[in-house]
C-alpha positions as a printed NumPy array, in Angstrom:
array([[-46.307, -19.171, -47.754],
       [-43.402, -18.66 , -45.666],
       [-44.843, -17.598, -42.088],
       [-47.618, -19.369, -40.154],
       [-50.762, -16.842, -38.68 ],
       [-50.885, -17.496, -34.896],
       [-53.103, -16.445, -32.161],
       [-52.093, -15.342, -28.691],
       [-52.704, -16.648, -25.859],
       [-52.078, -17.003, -22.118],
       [-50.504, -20.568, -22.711],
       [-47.778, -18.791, -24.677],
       [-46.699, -16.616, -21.441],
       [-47.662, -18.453, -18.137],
       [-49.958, -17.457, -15.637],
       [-48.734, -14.381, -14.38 ],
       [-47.888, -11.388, -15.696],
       [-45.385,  -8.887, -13.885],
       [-46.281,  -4.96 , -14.686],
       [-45.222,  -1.681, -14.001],
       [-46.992,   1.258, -14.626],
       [-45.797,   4.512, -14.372],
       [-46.949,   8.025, -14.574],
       [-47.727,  11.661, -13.465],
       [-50.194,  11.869, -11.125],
       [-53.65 ,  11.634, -12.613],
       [-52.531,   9.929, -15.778],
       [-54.993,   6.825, -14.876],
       [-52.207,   4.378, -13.208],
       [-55.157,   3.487, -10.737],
       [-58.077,   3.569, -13.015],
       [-56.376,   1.194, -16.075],
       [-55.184,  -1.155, -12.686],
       [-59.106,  -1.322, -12.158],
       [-59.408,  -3.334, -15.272],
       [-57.274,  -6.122, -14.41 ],
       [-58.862,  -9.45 , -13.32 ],
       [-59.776,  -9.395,  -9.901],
       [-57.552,  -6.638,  -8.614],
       [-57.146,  -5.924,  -4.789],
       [-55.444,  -2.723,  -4.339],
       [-52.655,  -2.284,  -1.531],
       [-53.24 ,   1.371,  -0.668],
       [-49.981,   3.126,   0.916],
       [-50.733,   7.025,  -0.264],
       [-54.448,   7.149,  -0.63 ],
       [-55.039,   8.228,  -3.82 ],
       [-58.547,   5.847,  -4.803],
       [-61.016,   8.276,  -5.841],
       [-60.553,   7.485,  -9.516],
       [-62.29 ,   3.631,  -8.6  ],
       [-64.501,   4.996,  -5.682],
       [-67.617,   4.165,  -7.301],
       [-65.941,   0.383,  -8.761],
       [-66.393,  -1.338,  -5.107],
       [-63.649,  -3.126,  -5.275],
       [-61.452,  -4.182,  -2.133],
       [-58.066,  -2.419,  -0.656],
       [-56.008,  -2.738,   2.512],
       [-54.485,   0.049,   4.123],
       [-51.102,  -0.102,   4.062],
       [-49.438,   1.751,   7.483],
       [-46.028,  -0.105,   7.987],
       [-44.347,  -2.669,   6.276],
       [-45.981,  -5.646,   8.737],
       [-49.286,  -4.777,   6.75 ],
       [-47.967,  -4.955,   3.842],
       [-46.444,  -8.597,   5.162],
       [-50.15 ,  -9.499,   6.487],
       [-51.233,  -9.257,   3.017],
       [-48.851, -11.565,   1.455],
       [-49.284, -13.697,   3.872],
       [-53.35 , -13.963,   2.657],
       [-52.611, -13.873,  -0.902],
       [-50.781, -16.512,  -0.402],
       [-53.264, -18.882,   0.987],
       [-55.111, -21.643,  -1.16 ],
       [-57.599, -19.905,  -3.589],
       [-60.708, -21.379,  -1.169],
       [-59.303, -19.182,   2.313],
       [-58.494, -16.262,  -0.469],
       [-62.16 , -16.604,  -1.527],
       [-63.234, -16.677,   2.338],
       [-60.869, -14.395,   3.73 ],
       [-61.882, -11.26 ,   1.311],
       [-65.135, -12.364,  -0.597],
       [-64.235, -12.616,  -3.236],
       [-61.253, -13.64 ,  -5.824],
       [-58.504, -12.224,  -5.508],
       [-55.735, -12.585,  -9.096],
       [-54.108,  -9.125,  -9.092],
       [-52.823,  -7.238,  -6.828],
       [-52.401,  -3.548,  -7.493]])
């Protein structure tokens, strides 16, 4: 046999992954970000009815110094994270 059968796995691409997704309006941008691990959404045009009944957390984002206030928390050790918005926090949406 000339090719080995592999598996995937998250060792084979590192520990983040970097996505876009785009769309029309309503094609379900918001709801298939729900599905990530752990997403907290940074919410600059509204637009969160599609996970209303999910629970999951989201900052308001006015100006860019929010926007800043969050990286600045994200970027804490995973302990404050855990602390700061009760949960874990691993994608940010």
């Amino acid at each position: 046999m000339a090719f080995k059968v592999r598996t995937t796995g998250a060792s084979d691409y590192g520990r983040y992954i970097k996505m876009l997704v785009a769309g029309n309006p309503g094609a379900g941008k918001t709801l298939l970000a729900s599905t990530a691990l752990n997403p907290i959404y940074a919410s600059a045009e509204g637009g969160l009815m599609s996970i209303a009944d999910k629970g999951l957390p989201y900052v308001e984002i006015e100006k860019i110094d929010d926007l800043l206030e969050l990286k600045q928390m994200l970027e804490q050790d995973e302990t404050v994270r855990k602390s700061i918005f009760k949960r874990p926090i691993d994608t940010v949406v």
